[in-house]
KEKOLDO-868560 format. One line per 4 residues: number of its first residue (from 1); their letters; for each residue x, y, z of C-alpha. Coordinates in nm, 2 decimals, always signed. Example, Ala and Ser with C-alpha at 12.3 -4.5 7.8 and 13.67 -1.06 7.14 Angstrom:
// residues 2
1) as) +1.23:-0.45:+0.78 | +1.37:-0.11:+0.71
// end
This chain:
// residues 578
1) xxxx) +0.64:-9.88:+0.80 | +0.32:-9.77:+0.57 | +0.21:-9.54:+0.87 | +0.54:-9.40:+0.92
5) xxxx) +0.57:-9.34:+0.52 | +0.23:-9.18:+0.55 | +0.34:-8.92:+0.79 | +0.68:-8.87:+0.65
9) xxxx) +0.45:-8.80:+0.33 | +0.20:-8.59:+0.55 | +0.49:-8.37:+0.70 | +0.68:-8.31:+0.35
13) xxxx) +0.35:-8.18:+0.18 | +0.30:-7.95:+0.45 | +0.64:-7.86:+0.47 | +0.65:-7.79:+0.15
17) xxxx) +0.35:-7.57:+0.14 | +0.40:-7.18:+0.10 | +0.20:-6.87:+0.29 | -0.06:-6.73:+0.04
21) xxxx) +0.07:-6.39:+0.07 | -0.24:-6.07:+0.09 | -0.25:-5.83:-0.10 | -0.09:-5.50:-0.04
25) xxxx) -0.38:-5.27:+0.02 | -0.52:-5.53:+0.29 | -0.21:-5.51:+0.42 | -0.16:-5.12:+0.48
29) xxxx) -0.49:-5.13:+0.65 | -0.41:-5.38:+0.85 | -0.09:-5.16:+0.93 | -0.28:-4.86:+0.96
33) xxxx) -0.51:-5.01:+1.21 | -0.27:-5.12:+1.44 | -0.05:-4.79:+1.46 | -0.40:-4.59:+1.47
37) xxxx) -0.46:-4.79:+1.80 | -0.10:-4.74:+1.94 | -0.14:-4.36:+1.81 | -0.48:-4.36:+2.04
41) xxxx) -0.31:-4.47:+2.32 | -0.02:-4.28:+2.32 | -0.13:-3.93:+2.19 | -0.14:-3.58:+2.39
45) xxxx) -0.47:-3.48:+2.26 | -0.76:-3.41:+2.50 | -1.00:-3.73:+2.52 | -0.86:-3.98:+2.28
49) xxxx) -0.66:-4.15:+2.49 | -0.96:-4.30:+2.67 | -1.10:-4.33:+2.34 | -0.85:-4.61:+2.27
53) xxxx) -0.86:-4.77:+2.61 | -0.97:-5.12:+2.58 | -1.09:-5.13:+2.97 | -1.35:-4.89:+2.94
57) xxxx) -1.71:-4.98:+2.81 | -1.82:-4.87:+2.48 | -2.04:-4.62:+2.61 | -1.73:-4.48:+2.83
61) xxxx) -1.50:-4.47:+2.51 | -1.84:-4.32:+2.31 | -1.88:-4.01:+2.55 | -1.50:-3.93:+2.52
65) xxxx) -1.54:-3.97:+2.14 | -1.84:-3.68:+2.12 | -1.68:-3.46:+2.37 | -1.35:-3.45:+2.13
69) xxxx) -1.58:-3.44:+1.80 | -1.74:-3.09:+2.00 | -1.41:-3.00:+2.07 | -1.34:-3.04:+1.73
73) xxxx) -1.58:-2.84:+1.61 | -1.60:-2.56:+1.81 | -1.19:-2.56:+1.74 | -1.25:-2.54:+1.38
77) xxxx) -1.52:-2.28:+1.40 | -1.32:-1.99:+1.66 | -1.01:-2.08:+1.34 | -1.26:-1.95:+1.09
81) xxxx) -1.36:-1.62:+1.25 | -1.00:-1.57:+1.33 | -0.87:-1.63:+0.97 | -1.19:-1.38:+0.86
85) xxxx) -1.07:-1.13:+1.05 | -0.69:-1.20:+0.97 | -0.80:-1.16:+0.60 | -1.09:-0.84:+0.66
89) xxxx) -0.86:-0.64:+0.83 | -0.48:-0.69:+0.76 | -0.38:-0.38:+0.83 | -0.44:-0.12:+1.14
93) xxxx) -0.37:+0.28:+1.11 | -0.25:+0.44:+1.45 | -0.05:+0.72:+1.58 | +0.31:+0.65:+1.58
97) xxxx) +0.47:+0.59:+1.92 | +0.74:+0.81:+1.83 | +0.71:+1.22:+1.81 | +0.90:+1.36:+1.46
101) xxxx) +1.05:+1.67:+1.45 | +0.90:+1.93:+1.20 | +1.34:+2.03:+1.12 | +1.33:+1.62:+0.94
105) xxxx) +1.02:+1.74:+0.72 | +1.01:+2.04:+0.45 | +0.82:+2.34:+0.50 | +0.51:+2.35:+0.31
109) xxxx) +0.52:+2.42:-0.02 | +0.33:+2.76:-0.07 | +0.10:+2.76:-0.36 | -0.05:+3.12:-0.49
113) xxxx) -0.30:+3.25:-0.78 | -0.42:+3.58:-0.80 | -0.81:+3.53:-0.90 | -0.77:+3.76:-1.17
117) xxxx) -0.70:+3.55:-1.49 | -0.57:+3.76:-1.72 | -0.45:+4.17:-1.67 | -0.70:+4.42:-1.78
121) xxxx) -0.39:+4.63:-1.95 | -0.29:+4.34:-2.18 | -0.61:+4.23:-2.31 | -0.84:+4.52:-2.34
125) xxxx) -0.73:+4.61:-2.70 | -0.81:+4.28:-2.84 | -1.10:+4.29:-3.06 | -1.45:+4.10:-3.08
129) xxxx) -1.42:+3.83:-3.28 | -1.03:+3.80:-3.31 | -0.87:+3.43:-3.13 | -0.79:+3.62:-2.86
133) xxxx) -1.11:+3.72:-2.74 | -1.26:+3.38:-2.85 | -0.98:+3.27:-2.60 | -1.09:+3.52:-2.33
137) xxxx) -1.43:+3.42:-2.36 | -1.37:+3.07:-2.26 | -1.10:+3.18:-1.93 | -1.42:+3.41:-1.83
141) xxxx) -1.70:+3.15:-1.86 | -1.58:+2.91:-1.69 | -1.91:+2.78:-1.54 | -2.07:+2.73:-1.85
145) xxxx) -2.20:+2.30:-1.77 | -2.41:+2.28:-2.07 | -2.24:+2.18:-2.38 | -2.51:+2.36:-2.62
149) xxxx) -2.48:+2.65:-2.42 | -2.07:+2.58:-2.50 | -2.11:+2.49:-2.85 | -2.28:+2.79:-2.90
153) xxxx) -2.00:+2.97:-2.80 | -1.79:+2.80:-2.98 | -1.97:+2.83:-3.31 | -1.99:+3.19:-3.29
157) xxxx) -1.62:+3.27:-3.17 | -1.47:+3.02:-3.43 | -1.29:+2.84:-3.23 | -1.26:+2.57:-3.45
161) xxxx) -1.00:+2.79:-3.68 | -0.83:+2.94:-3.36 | -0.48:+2.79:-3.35 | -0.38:+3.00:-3.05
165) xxxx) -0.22:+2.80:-2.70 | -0.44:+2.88:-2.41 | -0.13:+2.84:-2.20 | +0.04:+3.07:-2.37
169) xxxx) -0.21:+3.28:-2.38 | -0.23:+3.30:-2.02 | +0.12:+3.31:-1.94 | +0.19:+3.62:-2.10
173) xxxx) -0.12:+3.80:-2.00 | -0.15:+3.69:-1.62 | +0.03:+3.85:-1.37 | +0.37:+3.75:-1.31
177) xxxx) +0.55:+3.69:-0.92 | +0.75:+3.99:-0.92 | +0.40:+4.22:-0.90 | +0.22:+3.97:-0.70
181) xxxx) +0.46:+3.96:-0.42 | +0.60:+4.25:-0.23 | +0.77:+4.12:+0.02 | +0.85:+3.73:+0.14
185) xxxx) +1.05:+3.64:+0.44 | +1.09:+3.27:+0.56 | +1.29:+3.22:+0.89 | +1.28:+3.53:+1.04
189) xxxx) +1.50:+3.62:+0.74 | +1.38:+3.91:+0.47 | +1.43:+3.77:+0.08 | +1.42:+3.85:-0.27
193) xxxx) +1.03:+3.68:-0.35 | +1.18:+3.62:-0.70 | +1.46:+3.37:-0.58 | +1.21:+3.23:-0.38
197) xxxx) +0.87:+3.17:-0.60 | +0.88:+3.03:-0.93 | +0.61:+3.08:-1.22 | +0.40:+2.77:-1.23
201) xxxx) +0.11:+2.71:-1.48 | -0.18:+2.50:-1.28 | -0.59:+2.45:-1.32 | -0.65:+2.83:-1.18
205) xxxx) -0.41:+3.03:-1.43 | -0.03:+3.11:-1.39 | +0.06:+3.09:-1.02 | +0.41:+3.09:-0.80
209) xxxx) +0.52:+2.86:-0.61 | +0.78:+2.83:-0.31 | +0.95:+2.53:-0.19 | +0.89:+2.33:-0.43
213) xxxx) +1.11:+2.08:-0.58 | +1.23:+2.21:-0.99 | +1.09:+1.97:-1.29 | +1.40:+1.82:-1.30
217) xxxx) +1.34:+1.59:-0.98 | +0.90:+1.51:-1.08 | +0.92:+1.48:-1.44 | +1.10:+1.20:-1.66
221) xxxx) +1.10:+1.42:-1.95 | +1.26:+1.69:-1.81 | +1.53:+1.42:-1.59 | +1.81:+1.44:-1.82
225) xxxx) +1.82:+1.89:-1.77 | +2.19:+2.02:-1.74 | +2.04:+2.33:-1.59 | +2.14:+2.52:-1.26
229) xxxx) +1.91:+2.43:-0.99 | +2.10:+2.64:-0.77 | +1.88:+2.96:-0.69 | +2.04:+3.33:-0.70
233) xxxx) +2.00:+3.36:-0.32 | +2.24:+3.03:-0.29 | +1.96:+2.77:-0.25 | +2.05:+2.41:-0.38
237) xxxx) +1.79:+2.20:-0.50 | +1.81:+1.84:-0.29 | +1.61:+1.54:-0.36 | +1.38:+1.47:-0.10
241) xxxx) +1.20:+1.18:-0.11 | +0.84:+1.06:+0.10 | +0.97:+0.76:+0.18 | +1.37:+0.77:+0.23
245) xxxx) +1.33:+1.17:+0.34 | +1.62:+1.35:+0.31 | +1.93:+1.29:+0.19 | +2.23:+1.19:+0.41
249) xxxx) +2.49:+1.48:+0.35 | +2.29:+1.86:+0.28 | +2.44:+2.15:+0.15 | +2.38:+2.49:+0.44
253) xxxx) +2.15:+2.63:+0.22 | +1.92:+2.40:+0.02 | +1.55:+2.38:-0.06 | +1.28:+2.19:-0.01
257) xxxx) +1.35:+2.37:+0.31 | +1.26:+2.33:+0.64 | +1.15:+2.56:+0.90 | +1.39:+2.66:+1.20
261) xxxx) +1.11:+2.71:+1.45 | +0.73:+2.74:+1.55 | +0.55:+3.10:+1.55 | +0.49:+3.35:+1.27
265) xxxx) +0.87:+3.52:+1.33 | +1.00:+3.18:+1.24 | +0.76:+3.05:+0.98 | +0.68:+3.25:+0.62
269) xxxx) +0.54:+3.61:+0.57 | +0.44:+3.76:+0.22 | +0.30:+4.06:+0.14 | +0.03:+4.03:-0.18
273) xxxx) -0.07:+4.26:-0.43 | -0.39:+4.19:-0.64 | -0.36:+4.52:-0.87 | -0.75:+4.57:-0.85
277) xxxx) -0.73:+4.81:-1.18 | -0.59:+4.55:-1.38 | -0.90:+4.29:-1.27 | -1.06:+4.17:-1.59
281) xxxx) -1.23:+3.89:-1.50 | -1.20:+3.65:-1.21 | -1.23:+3.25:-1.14 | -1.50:+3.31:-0.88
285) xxxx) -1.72:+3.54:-0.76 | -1.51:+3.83:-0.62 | -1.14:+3.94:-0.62 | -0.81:+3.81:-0.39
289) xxxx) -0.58:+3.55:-0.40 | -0.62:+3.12:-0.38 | -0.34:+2.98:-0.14 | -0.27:+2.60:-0.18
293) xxxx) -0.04:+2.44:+0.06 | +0.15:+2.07:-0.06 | +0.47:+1.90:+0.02 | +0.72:+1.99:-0.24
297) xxxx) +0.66:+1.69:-0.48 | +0.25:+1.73:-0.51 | +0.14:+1.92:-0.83 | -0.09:+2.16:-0.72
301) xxxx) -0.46:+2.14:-0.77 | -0.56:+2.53:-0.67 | -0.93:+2.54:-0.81 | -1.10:+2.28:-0.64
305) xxxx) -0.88:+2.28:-0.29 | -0.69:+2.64:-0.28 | -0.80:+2.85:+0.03 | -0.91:+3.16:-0.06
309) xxxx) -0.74:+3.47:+0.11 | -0.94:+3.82:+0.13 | -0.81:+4.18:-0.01 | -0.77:+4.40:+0.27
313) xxxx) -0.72:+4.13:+0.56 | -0.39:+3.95:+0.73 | -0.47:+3.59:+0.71 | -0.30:+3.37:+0.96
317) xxxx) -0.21:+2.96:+0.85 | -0.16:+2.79:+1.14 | -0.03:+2.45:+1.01 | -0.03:+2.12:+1.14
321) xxxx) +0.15:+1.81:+0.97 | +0.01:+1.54:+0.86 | +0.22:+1.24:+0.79 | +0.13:+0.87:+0.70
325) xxxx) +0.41:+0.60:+0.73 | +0.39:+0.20:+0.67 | +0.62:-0.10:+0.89 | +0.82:-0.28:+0.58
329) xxxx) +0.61:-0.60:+0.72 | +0.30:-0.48:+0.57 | +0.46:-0.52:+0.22 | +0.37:-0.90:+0.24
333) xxxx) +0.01:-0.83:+0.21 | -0.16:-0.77:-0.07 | -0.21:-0.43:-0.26 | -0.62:-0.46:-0.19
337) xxxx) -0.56:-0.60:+0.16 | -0.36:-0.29:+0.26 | -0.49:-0.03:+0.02 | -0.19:+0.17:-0.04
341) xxxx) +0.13:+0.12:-0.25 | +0.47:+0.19:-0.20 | +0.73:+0.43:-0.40 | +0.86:+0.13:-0.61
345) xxxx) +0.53:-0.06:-0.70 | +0.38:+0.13:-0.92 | +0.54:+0.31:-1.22 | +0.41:+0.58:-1.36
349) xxxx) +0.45:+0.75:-1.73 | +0.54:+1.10:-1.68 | +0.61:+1.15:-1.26 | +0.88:+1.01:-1.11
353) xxxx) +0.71:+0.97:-0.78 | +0.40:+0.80:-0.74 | +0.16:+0.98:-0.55 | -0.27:+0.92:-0.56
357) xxxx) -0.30:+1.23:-0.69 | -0.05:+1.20:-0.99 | -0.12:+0.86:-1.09 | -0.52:+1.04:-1.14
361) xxxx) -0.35:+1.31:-1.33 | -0.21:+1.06:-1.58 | -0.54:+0.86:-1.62 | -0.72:+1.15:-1.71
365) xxxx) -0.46:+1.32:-1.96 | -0.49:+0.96:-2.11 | -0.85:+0.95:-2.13 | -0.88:+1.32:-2.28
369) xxxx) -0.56:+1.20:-2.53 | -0.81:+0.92:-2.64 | -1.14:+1.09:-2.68 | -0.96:+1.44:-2.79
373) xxxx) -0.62:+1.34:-2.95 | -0.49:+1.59:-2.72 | -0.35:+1.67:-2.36 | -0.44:+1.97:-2.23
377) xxxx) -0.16:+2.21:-2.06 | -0.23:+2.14:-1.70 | -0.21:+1.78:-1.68 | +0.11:+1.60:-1.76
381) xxxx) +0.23:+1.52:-2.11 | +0.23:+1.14:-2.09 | +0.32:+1.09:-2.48 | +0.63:+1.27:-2.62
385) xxxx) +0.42:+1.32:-2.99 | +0.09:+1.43:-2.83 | -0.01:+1.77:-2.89 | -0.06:+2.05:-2.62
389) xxxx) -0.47:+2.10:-2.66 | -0.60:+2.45:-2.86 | -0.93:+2.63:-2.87 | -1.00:+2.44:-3.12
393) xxxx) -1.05:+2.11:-2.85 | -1.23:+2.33:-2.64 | -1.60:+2.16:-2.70 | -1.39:+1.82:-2.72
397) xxxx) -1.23:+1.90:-2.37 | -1.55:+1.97:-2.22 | -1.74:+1.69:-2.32 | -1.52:+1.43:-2.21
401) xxxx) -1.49:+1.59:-1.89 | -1.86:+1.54:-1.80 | -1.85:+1.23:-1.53 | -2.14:+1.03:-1.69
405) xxxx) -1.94:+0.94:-2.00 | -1.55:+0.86:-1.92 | -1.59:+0.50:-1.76 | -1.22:+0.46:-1.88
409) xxxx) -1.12:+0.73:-1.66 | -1.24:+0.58:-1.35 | -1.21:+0.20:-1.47 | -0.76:+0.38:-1.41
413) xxxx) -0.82:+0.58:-1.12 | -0.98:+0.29:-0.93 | -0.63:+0.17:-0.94 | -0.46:+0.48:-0.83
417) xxxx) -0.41:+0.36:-0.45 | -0.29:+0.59:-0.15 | +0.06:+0.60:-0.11 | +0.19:+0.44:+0.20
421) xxxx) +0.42:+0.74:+0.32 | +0.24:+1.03:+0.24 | +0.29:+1.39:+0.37 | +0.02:+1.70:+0.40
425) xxxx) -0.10:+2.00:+0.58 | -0.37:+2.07:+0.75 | -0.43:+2.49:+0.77 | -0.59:+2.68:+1.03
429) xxxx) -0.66:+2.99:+0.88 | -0.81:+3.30:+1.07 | -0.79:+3.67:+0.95 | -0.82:+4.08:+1.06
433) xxxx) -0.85:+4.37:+0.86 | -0.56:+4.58:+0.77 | -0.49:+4.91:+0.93 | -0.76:+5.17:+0.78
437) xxxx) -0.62:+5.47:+1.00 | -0.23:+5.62:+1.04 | -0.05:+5.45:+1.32 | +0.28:+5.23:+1.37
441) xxxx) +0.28:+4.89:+1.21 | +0.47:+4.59:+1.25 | +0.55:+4.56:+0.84 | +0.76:+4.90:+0.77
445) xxxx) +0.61:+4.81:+0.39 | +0.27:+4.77:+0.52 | +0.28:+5.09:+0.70 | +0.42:+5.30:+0.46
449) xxxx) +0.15:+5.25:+0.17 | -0.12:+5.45:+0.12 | -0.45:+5.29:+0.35 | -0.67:+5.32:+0.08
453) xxxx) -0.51:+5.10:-0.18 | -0.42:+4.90:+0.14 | -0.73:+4.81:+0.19 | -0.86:+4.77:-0.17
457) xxxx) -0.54:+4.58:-0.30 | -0.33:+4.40:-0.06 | -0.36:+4.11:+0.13 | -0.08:+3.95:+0.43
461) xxxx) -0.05:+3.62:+0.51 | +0.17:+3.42:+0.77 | +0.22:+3.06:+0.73 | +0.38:+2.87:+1.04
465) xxxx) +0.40:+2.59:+1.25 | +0.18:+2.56:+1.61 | +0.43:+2.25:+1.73 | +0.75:+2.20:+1.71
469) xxxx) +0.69:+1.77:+1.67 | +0.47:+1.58:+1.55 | +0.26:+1.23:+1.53 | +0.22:+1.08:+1.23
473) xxxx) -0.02:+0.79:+1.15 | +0.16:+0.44:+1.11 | +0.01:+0.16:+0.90 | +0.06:-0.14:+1.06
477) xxxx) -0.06:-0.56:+1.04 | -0.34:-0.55:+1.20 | -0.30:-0.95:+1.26 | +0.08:-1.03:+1.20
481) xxxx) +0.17:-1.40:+1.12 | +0.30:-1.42:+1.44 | -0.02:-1.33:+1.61 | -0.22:-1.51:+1.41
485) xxxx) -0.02:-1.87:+1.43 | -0.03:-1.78:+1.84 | -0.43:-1.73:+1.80 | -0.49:-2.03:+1.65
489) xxxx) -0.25:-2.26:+1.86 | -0.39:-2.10:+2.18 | -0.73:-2.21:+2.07 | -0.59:-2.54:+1.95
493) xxxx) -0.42:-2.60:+2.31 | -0.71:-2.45:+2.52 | -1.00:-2.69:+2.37 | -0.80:-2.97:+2.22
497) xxxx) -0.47:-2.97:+2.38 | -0.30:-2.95:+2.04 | +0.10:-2.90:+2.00 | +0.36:-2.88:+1.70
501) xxxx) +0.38:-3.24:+1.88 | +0.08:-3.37:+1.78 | +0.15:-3.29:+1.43 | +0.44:-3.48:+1.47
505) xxxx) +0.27:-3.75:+1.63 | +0.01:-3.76:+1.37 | +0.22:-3.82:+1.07 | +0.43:-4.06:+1.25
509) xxxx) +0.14:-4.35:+1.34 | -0.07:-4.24:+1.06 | +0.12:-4.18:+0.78 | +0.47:-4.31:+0.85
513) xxxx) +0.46:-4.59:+0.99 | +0.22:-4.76:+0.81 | +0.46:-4.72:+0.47 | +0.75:-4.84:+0.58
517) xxxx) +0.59:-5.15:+0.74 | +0.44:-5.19:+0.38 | +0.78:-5.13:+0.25 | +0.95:-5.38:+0.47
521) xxxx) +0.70:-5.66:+0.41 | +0.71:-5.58:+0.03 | +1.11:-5.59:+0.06 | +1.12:-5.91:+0.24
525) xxxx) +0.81:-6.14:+0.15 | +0.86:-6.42:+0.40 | +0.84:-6.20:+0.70 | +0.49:-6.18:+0.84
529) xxxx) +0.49:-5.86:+1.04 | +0.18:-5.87:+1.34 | +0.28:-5.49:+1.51 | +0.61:-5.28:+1.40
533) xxxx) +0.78:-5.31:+1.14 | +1.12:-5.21:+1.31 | +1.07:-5.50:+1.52 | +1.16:-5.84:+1.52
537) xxxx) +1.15:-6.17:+1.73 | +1.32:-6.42:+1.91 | +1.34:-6.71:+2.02 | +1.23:-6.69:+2.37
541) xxxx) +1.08:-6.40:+2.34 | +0.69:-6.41:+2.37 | +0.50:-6.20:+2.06 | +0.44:-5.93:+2.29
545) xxxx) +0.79:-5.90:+2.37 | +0.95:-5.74:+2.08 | +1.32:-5.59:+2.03 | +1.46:-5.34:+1.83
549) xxxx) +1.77:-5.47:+1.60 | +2.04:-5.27:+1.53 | +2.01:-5.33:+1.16 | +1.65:-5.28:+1.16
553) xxxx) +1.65:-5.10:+0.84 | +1.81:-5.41:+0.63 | +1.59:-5.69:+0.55 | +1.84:-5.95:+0.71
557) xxxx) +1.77:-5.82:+1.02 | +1.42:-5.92:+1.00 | +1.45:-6.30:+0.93 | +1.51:-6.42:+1.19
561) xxxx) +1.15:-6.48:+1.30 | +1.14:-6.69:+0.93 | +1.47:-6.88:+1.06 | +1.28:-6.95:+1.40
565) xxxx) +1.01:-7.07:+1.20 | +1.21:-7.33:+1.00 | +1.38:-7.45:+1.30 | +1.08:-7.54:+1.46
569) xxxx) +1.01:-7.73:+1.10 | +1.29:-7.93:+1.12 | +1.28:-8.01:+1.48 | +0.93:-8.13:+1.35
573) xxxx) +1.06:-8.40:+1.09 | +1.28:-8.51:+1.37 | +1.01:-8.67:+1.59 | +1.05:-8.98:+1.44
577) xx) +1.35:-9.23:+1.53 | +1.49:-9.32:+1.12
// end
């Protein structure tokens, strides 16, 4: 009886005895270790299998482990020269696949100075020393660089006192449009030139321009108009736009126009006049005219890029288009990356489209404002209280326009990116001298003027197309997403036999797994979990025999490996007859 209360005794203490439970952390990496085995096994990728094969030697499952670390690394290096490039180059210009009609673009927009800056008939009673020879002084000495030559000038003409407007000085001693141009005909169709060309002050003096769209569509300040934009020969003004184009529904007659046809018969003809006896002094070196072609919402720029047409000569401008377009897919890269803007990503003060070349415009009226307290009159009023510079800013004006010293300046151009759609022309010019002897001429105005002041005052020219389409240069990803997610998976796939898969595969026995089999055994802290933690055991049923249980998500349906467990206690105590 002693010996059977002994074991009775033996078998209650350790029936009563309770598994010292690990800790948590032990057990995840316990878990972690068993699914990365499984995961070994089991997974698509290119060597680890046999890397978790228990029946190869060490040095088998060694080899397979170095060939997939090279894999690896040679993966991971091909990714980084494709990302480079992805991010060096995101965007690739090329010809448009597509031919454009020149009828869906406007004509050129016709630009055109006579050299002469002021007319010898309305200045030559001025005299020395009044404002408007100090004002003359500076329109005639125009490439005076040194400042003490300049302030020289300026301290003996008294400019400082002069309260005179050089731009209205020079718009009402210049010559005007209506004894510039003799005769103007645009699609083989003869016209009034003054309801064609409009006075326009610019850099090189008072000018006229054709086809070009009125203030009321480029300036903010002047958006709010109620006047007629409706020319006297029955042209309507139409907003035309370098990204949207034209609009939908146009009137028959309308301007920015667009040509009908290629050759000079359907392109534009002018006949100039440069009234050599009222030359008083000119902007360069000799007399004629400056011919600047732009699409109809450019402000001209005539000193620096006019082309200069000769007295005496027919010049011929054969023009070709050049247009630059953007996919709406390159809008997802950044502004550096693609190194242009569109229409609605940059707003500007006084223009109400954004163009390179008016954005510049504005930074440089706002650095002369800030060193000068003044814009001056050909460059845009960006502040409705700043003053129109005087002779009076003249030394001012110059100074500040010297490079070295306007950092500012360039600090604001430097953001002043290319437009993505951008229009221009490209001008083939070639010329021949006008008749010197009596014969028949194509121009009945031409032939019947005198050939001496022919060839001592007028000038012909002929603007038209070569081709009736053309190709216009397309930004476009160089590297799409697209692309660049097929890059890398091909290279993925080709040296590691990497899929979406895998990914899946990865966070699954990795990541997954392992915390829910942490979160089962925290949730039911009797069951000791050896493999999955959706499986469960019973009776019968060897430990490497496991079954999935329909409530395998519910703690109940896990204890029954707990219940087998007591059973096999009890049957234990039973051993013994009582």
């Amino acid at each position: 009886m002693e010996t059977l209360a002994g074991i009775s005794s033996i078998v209650a203490m350790e029936s009563s005895k309770k598994p010292e439970r690990e800790g948590s952390s032990m057990f995840l990496l316990r878990s972690f270790g068993r699914s990365l085995k499984e995961f070994l096994k089991s997974t698509g990728l290119h060597g680890l299998k046999f890397v978790g094969d228990s029946s190869l030697s060490s040095w088998e499952r060694s080899f397979f482990l170095c060939s997939f670390v090279v894999a690896l690394v040679i993966t991971c290096n091909l990714i980084v020269n494709i990302y480079a490039k992805w991010d060096s180059t995101p965007v690739i210009i090329g010809i448009s696949p597509q031919a454009t009609s020149i009828l869906k673009v406007p004509f050129p927009a016709i630009t055109i100075c006579n050299m002469n800056q002021v007319q010898s008939s309305q200045v030559s009673h001025y005299k020395e020393g009044s404002d408007e020879s100090a004002i003359l002084k500076l329109l005639c000495n125009s490439e005076i660089d040194d400042s003490d030559d300049l302030e020289d000038i300026v301290k003996r003409s008294s400019f400082a006192r002069n309260t005179l407007r050089i731009s209205d000085f020079v718009s009402k001693h210049s010559q005007h449009c209506d004894t510039m141009l003799l005769y103007c005909r645009f699609n083989a169709v003869e016209h009034n030139c003054s309801h064609l060309f409009q006075p326009l002050l610019t850099d090189e003096g008072l000018c006229c321009v054709f086809n070009f769209q009125p203030p009321e569509f480029l300036y903010k300040p002047f958006s709010k108009s109620k006047r007629n934009l409706t020319m006297k020969n029955g042209f309507e003004a139409v907003k035309w736009n370098l990204e949207t184009g034209y609009p939908d529904k146009l009137p028959a007659k309308y301007y920015p126009a667009t040509a009908i046809g290629t050759g000079i018969a359907l392109g534009f003809s002018a006949v100039l006049d440069a009234q050599m006896s009222e030359y008083y002094c000119s902007s360069t070196n000799g007399p004629g005219f400056k011919v600047y072609f732009h699409n109809p919402t450019e402000v001209p720029v005539v000193k620096e890029a006019g082309l200069i047409t000769a007295i005496g000569y027919e010049t011929n401008y054969r023009m070709e288009v050049v247009r630059a377009e953007a996919v709406p897919a390159i809008r997802s890269i950044s502004r550096d990356g693609r190194q242009c803007l569109f229409g609605n990503e940059k707003e500007l003060i006084f223009y109400k489209t954004y163009s390179r070349l008016n954005c510049e415009h504005e930074c440089m009226a706002g650095y002369l404002y800030e060193s000068c307290a003044c814009i001056p009159f050909d460059y845009p009023q960006i502040y409705s209280n700043a003053t129109m510079c005087g002779m009076k800013d003249t030394l001012c004006l110059r100074r500040a326009q010297q490079a070295a010293i306007r950092p500012e300046w360039v600090k604001c151009r430097q953001q002043c990116l290319p437009s993505c759609f951008d229009l221009s022309y490209l001008a083939s010019g070639f010329s021949f001298p006008l008749a010197t002897s009596k014969f028949q001429l194509a121009n009945p105005l031409v032939e019947s003027m005198n050939k001496s002041y022919l060839s001592e005052n007028i000038a012909v020219i002929n603007v038209y197309y070569r081709e009736s389409v053309y190709y216009g240069n397309m930004k476009n990803a160089y590297v799409g997403l697209t692309e660049f997610l097929s890059n890398i998976g091909g290279v993925m796939g080709l040296f590691m036999g990497f899929s979406v898969i895998s990914l899946a595969e990865i966070f699954y026995f990795l990541f997954l797994k392992p915390l829910v089999e942490l979160f089962m055994w925290k949730r039911s802290p009797q069951v000791d979990i050896k493999h999955n933690a959706f499986a469960i055991e019973k009776p019968g049923i060897s430990d490497n025999e496991a079954m999935w249980h329909t409530r395998e998500l519910y703690p109940q349906g896990l204890t029954l490996k707990f219940s087998r467990k007591v059973k096999r206690s009890r049957n234990s105590t039973n051993v013994f007859p009582q």
